[in-house]
ROFI-492184 format. One record per residue (C-alpha): residue number from 1; residue in three letters; chain; x, y, z. Coordinates in nm, 3 decimals, padded with zeros to 5 digits. Layout:
N
bamar->NUM; votor->ALA; marlum->A; px->X; py->Y; pz->Z
...
END
This chain:
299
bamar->1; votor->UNK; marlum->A; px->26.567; py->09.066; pz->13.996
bamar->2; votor->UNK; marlum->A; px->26.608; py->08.765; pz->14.227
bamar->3; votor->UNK; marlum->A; px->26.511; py->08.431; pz->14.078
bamar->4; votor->UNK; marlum->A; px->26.541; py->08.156; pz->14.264
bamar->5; votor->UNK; marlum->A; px->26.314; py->07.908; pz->14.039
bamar->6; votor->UNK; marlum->A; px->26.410; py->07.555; pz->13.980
bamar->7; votor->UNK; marlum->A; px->26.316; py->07.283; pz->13.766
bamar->8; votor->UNK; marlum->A; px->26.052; py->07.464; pz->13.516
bamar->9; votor->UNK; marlum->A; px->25.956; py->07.236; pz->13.210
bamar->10; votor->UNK; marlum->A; px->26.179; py->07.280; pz->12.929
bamar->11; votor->UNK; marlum->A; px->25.890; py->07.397; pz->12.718
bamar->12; votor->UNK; marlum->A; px->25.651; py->07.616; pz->12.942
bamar->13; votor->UNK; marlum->A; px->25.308; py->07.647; pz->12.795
bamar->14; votor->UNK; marlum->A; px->25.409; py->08.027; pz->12.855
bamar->15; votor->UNK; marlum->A; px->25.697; py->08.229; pz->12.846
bamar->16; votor->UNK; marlum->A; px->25.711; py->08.565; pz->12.851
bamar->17; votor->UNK; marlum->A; px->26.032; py->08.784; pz->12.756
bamar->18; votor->UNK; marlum->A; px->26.099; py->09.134; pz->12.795
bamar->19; votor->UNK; marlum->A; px->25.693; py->09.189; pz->12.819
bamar->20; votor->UNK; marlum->A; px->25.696; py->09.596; pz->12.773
bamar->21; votor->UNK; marlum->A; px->25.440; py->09.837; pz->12.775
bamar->22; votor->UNK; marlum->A; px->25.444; py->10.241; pz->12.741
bamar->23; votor->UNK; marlum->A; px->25.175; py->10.468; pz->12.755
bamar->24; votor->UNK; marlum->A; px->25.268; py->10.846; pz->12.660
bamar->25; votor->UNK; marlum->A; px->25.138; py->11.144; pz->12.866
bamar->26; votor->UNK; marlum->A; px->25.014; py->11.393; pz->12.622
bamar->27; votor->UNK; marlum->A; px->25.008; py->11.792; pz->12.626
bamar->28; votor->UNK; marlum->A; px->24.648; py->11.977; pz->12.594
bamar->29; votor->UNK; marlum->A; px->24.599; py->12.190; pz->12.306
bamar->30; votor->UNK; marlum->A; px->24.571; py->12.181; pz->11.915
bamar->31; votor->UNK; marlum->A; px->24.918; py->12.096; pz->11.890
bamar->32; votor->UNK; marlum->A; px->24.914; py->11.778; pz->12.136
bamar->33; votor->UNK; marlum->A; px->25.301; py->11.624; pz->12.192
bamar->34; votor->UNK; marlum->A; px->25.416; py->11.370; pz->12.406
bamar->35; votor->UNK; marlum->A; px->25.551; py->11.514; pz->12.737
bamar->36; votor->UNK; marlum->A; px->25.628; py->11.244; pz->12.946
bamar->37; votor->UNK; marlum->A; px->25.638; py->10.824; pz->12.945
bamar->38; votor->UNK; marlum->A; px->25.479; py->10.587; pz->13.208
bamar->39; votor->UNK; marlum->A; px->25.651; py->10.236; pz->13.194
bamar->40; votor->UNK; marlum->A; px->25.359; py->10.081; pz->13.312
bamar->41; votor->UNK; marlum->A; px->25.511; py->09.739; pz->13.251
bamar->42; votor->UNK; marlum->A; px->25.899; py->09.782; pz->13.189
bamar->43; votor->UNK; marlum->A; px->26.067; py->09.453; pz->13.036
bamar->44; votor->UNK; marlum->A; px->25.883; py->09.179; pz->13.236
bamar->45; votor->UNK; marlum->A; px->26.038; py->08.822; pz->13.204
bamar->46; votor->UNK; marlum->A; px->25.881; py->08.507; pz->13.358
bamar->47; votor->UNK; marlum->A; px->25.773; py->08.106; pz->13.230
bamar->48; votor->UNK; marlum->A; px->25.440; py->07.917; pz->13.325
bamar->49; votor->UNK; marlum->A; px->25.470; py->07.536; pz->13.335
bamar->50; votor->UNK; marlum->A; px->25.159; py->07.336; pz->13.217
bamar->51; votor->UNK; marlum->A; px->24.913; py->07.305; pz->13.511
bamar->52; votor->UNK; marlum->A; px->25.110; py->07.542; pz->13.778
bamar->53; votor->UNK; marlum->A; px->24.991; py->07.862; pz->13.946
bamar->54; votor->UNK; marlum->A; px->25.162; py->08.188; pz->13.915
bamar->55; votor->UNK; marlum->A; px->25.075; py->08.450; pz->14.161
bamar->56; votor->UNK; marlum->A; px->25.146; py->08.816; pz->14.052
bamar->57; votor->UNK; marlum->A; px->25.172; py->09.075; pz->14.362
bamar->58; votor->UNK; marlum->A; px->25.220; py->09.385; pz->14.386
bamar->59; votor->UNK; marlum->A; px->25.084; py->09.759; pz->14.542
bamar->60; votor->UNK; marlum->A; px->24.819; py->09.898; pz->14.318
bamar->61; votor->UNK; marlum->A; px->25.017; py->10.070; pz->14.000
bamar->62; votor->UNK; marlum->A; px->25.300; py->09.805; pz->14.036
bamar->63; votor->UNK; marlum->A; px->25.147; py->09.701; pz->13.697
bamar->64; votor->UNK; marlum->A; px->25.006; py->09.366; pz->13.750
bamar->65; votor->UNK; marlum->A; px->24.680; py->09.420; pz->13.546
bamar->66; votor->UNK; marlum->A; px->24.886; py->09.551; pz->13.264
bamar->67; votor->UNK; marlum->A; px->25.108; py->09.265; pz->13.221
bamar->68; votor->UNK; marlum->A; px->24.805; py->09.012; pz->13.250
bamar->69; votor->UNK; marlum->A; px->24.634; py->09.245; pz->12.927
bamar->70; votor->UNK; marlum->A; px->24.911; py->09.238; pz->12.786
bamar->71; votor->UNK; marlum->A; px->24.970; py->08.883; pz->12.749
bamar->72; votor->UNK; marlum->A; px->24.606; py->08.841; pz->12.645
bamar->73; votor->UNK; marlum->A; px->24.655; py->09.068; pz->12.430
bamar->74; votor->UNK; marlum->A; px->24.350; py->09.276; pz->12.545
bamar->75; votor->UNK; marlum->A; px->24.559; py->09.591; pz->12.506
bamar->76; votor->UNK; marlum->A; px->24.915; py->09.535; pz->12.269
bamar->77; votor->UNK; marlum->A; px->25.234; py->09.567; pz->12.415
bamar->78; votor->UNK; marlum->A; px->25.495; py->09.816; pz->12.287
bamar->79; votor->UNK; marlum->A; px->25.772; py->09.537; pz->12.298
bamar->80; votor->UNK; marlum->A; px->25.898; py->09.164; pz->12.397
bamar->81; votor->UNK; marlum->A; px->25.705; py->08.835; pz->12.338
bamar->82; votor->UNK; marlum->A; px->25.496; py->08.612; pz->12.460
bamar->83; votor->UNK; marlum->A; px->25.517; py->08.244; pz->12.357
bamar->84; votor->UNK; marlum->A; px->25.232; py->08.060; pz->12.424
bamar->85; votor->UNK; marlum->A; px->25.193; py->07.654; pz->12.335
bamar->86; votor->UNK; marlum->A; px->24.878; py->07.528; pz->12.231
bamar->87; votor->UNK; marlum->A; px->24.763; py->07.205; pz->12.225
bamar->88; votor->UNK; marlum->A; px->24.874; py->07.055; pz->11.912
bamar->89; votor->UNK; marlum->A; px->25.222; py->07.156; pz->12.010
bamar->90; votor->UNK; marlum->A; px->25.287; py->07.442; pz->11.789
bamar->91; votor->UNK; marlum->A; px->25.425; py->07.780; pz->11.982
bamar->92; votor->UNK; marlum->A; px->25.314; py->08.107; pz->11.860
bamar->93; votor->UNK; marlum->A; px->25.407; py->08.448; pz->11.982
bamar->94; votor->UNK; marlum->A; px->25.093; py->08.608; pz->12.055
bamar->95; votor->UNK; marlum->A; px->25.295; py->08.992; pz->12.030
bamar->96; votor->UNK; marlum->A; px->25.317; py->08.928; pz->11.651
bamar->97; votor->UNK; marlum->A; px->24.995; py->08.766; pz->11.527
bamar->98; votor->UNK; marlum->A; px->24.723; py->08.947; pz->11.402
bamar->99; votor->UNK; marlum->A; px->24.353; py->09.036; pz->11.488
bamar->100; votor->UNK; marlum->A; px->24.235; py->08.740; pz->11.255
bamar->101; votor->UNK; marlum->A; px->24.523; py->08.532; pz->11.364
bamar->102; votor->UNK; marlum->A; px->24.465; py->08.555; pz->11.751
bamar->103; votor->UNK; marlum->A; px->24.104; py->08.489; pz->11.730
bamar->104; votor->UNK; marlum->A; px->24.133; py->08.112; pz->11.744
bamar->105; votor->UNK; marlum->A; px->24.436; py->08.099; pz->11.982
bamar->106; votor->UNK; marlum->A; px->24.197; py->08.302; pz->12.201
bamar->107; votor->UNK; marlum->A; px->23.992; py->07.980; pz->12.267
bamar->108; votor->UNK; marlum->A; px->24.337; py->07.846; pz->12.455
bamar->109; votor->UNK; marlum->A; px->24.341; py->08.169; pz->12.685
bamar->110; votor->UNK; marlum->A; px->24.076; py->08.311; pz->12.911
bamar->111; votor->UNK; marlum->A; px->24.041; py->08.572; pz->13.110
bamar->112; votor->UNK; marlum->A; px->23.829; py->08.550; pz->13.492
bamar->113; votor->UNK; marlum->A; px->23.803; py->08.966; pz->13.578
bamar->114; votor->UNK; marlum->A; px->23.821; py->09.109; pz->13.911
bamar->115; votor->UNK; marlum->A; px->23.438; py->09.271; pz->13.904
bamar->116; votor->UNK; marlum->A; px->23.207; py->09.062; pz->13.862
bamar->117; votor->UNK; marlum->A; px->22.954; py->09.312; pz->13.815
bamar->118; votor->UNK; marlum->A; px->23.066; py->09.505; pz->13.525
bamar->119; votor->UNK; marlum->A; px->23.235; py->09.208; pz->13.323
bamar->120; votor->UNK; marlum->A; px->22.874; py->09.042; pz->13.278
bamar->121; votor->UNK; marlum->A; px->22.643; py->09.232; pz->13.017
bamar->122; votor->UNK; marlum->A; px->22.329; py->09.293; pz->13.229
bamar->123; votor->UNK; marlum->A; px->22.128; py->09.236; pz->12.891
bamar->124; votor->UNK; marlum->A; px->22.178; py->08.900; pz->12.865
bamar->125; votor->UNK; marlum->A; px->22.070; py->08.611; pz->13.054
bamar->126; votor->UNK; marlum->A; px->22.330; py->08.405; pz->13.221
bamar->127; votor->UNK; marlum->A; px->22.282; py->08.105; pz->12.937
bamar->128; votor->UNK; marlum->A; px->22.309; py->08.339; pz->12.682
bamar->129; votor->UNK; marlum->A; px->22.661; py->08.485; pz->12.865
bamar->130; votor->UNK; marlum->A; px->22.820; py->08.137; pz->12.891
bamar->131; votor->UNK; marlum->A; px->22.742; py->08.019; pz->12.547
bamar->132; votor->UNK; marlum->A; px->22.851; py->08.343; pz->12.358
bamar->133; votor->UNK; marlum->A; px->23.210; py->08.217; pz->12.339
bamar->134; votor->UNK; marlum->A; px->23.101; py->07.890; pz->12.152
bamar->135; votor->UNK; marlum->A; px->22.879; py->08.085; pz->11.966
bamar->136; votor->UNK; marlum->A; px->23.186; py->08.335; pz->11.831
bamar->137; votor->UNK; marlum->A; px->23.410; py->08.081; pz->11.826
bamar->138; votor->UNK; marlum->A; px->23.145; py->07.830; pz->11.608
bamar->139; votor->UNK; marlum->A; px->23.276; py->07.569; pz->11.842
bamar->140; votor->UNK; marlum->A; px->22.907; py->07.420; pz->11.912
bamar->141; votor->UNK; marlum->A; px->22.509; py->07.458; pz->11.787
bamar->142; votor->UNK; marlum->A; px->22.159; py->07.370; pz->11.858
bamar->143; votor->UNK; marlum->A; px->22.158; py->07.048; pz->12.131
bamar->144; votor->UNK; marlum->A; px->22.543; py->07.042; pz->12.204
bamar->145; votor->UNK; marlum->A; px->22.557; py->07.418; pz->12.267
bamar->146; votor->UNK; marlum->A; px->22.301; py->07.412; pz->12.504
bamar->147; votor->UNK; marlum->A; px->22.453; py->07.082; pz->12.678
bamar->148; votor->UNK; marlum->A; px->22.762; py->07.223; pz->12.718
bamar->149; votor->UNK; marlum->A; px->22.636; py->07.540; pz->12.885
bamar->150; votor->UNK; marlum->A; px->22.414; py->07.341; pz->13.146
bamar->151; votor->UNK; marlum->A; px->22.727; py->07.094; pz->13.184
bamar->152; votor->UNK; marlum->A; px->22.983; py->07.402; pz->13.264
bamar->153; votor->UNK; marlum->A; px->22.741; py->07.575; pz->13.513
bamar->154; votor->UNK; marlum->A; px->22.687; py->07.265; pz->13.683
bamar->155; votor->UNK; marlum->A; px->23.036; py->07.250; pz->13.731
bamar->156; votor->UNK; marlum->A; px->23.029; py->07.562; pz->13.873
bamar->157; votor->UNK; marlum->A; px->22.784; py->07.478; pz->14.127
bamar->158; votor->UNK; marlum->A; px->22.480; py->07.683; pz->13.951
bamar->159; votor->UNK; marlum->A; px->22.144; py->07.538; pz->13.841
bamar->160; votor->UNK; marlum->A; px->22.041; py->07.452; pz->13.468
bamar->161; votor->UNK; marlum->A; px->21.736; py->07.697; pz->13.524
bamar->162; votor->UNK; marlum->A; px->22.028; py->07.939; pz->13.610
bamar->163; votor->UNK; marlum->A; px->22.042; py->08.009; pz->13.304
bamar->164; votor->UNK; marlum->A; px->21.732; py->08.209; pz->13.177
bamar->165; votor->UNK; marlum->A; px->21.801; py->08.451; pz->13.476
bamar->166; votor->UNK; marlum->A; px->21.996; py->08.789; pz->13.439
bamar->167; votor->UNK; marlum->A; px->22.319; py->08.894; pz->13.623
bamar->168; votor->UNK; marlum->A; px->22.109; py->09.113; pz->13.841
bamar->169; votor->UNK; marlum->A; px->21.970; py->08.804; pz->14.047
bamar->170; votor->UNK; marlum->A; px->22.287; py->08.677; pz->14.133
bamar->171; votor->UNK; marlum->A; px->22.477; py->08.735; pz->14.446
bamar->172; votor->UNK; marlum->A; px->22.867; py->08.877; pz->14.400
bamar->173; votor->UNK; marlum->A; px->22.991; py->08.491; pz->14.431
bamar->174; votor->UNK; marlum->A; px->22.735; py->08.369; pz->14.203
bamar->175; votor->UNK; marlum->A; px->22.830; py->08.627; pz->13.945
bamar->176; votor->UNK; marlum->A; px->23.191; py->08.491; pz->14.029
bamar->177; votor->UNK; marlum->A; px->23.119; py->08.141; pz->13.937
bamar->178; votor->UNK; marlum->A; px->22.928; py->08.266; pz->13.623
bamar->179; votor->UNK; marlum->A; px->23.267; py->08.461; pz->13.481
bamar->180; votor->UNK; marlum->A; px->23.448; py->08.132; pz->13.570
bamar->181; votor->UNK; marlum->A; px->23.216; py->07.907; pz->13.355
bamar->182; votor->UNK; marlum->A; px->23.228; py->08.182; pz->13.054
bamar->183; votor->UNK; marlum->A; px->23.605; py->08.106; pz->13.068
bamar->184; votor->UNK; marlum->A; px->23.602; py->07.723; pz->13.138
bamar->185; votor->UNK; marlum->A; px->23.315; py->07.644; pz->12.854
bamar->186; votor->UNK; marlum->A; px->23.609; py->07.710; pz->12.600
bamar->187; votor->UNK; marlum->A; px->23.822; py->07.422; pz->12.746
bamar->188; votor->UNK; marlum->A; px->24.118; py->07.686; pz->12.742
bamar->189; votor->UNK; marlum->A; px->24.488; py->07.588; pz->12.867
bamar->190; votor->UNK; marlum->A; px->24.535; py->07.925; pz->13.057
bamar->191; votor->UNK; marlum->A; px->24.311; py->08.096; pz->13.232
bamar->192; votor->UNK; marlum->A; px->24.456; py->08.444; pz->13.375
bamar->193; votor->UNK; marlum->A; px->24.230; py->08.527; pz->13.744
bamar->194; votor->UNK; marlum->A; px->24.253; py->08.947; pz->13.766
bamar->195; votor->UNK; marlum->A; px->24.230; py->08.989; pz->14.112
bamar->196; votor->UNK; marlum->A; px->23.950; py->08.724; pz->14.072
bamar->197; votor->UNK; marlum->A; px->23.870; py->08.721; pz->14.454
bamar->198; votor->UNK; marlum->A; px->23.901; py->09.109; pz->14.557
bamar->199; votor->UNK; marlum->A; px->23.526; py->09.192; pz->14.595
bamar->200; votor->UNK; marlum->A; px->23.452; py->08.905; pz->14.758
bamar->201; votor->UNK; marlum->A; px->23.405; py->08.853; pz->15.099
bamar->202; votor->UNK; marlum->A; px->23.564; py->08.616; pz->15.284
bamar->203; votor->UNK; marlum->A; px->23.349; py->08.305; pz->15.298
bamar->204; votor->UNK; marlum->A; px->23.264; py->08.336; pz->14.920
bamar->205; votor->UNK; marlum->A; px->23.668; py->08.396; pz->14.836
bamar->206; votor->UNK; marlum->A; px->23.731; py->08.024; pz->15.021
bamar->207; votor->UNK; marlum->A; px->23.436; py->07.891; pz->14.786
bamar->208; votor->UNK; marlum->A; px->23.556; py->08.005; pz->14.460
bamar->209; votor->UNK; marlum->A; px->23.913; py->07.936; pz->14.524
bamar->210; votor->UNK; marlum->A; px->23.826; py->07.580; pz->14.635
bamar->211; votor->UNK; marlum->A; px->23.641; py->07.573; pz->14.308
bamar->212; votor->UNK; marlum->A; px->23.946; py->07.688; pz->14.093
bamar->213; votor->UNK; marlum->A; px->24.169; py->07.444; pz->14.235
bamar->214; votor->UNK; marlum->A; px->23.915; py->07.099; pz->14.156
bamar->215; votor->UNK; marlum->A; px->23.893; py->07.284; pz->13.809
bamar->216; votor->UNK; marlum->A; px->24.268; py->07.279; pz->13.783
bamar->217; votor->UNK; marlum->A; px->24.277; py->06.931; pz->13.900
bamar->218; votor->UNK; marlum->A; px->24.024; py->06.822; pz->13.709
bamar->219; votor->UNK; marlum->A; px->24.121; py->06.974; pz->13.378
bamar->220; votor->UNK; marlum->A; px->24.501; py->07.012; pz->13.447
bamar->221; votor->UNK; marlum->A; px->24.409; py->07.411; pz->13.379
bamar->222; votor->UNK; marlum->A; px->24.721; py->07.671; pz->13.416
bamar->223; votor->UNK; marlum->A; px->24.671; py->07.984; pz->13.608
bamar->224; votor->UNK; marlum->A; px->24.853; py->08.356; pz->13.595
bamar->225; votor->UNK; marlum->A; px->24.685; py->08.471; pz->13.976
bamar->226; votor->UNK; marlum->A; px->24.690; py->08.779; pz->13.982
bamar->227; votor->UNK; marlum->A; px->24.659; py->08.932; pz->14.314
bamar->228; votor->UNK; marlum->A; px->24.719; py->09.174; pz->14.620
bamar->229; votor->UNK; marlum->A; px->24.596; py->08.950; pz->14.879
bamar->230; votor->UNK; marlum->A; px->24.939; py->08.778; pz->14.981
bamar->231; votor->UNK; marlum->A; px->24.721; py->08.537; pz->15.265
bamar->232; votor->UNK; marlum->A; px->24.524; py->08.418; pz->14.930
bamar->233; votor->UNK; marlum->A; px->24.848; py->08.384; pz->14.730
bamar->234; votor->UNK; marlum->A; px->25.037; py->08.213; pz->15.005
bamar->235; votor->UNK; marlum->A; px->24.755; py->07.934; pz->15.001
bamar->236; votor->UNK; marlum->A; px->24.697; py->07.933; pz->14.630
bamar->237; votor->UNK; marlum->A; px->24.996; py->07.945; pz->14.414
bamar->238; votor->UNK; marlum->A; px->25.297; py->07.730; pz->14.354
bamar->239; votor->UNK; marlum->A; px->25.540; py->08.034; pz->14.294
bamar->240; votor->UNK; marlum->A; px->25.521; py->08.387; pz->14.315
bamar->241; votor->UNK; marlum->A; px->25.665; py->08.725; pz->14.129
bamar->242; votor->UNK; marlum->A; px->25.653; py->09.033; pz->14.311
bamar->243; votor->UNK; marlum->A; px->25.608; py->09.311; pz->14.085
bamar->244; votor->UNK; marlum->A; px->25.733; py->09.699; pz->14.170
bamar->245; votor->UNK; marlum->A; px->25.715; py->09.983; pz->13.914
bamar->246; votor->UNK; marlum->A; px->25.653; py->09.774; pz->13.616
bamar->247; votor->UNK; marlum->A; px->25.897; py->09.516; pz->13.683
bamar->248; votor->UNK; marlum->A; px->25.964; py->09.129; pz->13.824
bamar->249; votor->UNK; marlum->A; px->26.189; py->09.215; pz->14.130
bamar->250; votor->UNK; marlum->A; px->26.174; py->08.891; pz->14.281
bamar->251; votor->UNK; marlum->A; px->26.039; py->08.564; pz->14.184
bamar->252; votor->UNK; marlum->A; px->26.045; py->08.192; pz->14.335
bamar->253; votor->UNK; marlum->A; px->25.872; py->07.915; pz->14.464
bamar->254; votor->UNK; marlum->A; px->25.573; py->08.033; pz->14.725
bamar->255; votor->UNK; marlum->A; px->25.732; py->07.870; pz->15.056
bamar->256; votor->UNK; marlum->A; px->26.045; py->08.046; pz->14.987
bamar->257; votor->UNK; marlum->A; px->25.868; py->08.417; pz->14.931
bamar->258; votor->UNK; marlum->A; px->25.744; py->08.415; pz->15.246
bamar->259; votor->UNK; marlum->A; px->26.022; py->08.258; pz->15.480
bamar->260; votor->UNK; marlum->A; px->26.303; py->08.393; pz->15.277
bamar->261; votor->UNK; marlum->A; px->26.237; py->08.689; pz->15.120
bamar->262; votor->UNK; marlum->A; px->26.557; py->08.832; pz->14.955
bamar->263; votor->UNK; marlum->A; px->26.450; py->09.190; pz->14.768
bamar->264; votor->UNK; marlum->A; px->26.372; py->09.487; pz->14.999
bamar->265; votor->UNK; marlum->A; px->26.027; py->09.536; pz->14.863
bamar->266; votor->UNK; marlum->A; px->25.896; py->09.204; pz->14.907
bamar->267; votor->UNK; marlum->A; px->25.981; py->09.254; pz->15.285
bamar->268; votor->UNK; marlum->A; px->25.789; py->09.517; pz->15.287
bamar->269; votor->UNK; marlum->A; px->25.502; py->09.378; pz->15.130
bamar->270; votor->UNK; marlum->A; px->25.481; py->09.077; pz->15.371
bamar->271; votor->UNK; marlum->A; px->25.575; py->09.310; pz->15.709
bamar->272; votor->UNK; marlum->A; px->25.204; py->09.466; pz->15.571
bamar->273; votor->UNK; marlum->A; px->25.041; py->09.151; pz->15.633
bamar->274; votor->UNK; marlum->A; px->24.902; py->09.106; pz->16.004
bamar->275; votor->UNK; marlum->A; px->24.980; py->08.831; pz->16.187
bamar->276; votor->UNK; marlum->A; px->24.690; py->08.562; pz->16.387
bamar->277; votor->UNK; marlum->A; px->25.016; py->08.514; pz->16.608
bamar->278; votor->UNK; marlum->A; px->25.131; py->08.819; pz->16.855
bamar->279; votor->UNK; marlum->A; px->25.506; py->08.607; pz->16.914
bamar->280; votor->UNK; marlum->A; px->25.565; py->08.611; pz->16.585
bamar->281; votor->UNK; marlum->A; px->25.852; py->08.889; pz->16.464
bamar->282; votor->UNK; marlum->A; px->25.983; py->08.966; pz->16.127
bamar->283; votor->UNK; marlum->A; px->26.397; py->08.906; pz->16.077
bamar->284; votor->UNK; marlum->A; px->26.382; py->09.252; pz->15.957
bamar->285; votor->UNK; marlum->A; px->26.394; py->09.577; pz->16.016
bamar->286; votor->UNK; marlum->A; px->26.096; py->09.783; pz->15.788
bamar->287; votor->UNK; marlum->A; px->26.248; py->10.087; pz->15.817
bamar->288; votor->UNK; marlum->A; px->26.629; py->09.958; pz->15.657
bamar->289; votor->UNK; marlum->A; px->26.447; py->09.794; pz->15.395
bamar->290; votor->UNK; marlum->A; px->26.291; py->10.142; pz->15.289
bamar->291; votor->UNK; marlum->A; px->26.612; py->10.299; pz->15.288
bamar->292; votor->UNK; marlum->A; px->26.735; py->10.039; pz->15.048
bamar->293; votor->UNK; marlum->A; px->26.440; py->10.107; pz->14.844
bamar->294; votor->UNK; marlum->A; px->26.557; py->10.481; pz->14.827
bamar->295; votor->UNK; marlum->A; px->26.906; py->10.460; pz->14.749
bamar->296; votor->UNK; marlum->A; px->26.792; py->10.191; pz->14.479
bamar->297; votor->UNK; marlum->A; px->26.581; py->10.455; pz->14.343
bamar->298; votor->UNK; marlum->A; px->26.822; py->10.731; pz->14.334
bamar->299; votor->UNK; marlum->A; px->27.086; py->10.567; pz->14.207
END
């Protein structure tokens, strides 16, 4: 891996080491055996200052989504640790606590998903969505609870009437904003954005990113961005790691990813991305960084 970062905090509010995660390809039958192993995620190493933004890239499969799960612990890792510092200043590693342990750490880390169709229940109204954290979490009741819900979706630009309404009667950026207040109304640390702007169009992408950054500003939030829109990364993040089967091949500052790329793949990536400008040429050749690719694979 190439690592070119400088000057990270000496205690990250996250750092990940050797972040590992198998999933075994079973035989049909009675007599069911493991057959294979996919290293989805393959010893992934990486900090997260307080109040930076960490773009993840990566094809689809590169195991991006994996990683992020994995660090929520929405689906447990088969090895390596995650330290995570909350804010009394204690560091846990969220690998090793338990189901009753992580529930109040999971106040500190939230979770913005990349449909924001599915990840609302269409049951509930949109009040109802936004306050069901507090309500789990007995953080708030009665006059308070509902304050704090009309407070968080005004902050998201959404009405306080909004909120008897169902996720039906929302457009796709709406229902964006709505997943972003579910995760803000805990007054969480880290917030980790799974392809948070994917299936949204343009205009509505420029909205909701505008709105994550006064949110970072404005509560000094720290983001894992994961992504596979480079033009949004470029614009968005203060460094970037470029993921490839399951593992960190290249990682530094944004400005140097994309006007020195160093590892084969991330060349490839950004030749992929068009260009507004027709003068514009790449300092490499595709095709030789492919064969590098191959002979790295073989070997």
């Amino acid at each position: 891996m190439t690592d070119r970062t400088e000057g990270l905090d000496d205690r990250p509010l996250l750092s990940v080491r050797g972040l590992t995660k198998h999933f075994p390809v079973m035989s049909r039958g009675f007599r069911r055996s493991v057959l294979a192993t996919v290293k989805a995620v393959d010893a992934v190493s990486f900090d997260l200052a307080a109040g930076e933004t960490l773009g993840l890239v990566g094809e689809s499969g590169s195991g991006k989504t994996t990683t992020a799960r994995c660090i929520l612990r929405a689906i447990d890792p088969t090895a390596g640790s995650v330290m995570f510092k909350l804010p009394d200043g204690r560091t846990v590693d969220l690998v090793k606590l338990t189901a009753g342990e992580l529930k109040p750490i999971r106040q500190h880390a939230q979770m913005v998903f990349q449909d924001p169709v599915s990840s609302l229940n269409p049951r509930m109204t949109i009040g109802d969505i936004v306050r069901e954290p507090l309500v789990i979490h007995q953080l708030a009741r009665g006059e308070e609870l509902a304050g704090r819900v009309a407070e968080v979706l005004a902050r998201v630009g959404l009405q306080p009437e909004h909120s008897r309404r169902y996720p039906h009667a929302f457009s796709g950026g709406q229902r964006q904003r709505i997943g972003i207040a579910r995760a803000l109304i805990m007054k969480p640390s880290l917030i980790v954005c799974d392809e948070a702007t994917s299936a949204l169009d343009v205009s509505v992408q420029a909205q909701v990113l505008d709105l994550l950054k006064e949110l970072q500003r404005e509560f000094r939030l720290t983001y894992l961005f994961v992504a596979h829109n480079l033009d949004v990364v470029r614009n968005f993040c203060d460094r970037v790691a470029v993921m490839r089967k399951g593992r960190i091949v290249e990682l530094a500052p944004t400005a140097g990813i994309f006007s020195d790329p160093q590892h084969a793949y991330t060349k490839i990536l950004l030749s992929a991305v068009p260009s507004p400008d027709p003068d514009v040429r790449m300092n490499f050749n595709v095709g030789d960084e492919l064969a590098k690719l191959d002979a790295a694979d073989q070997s």
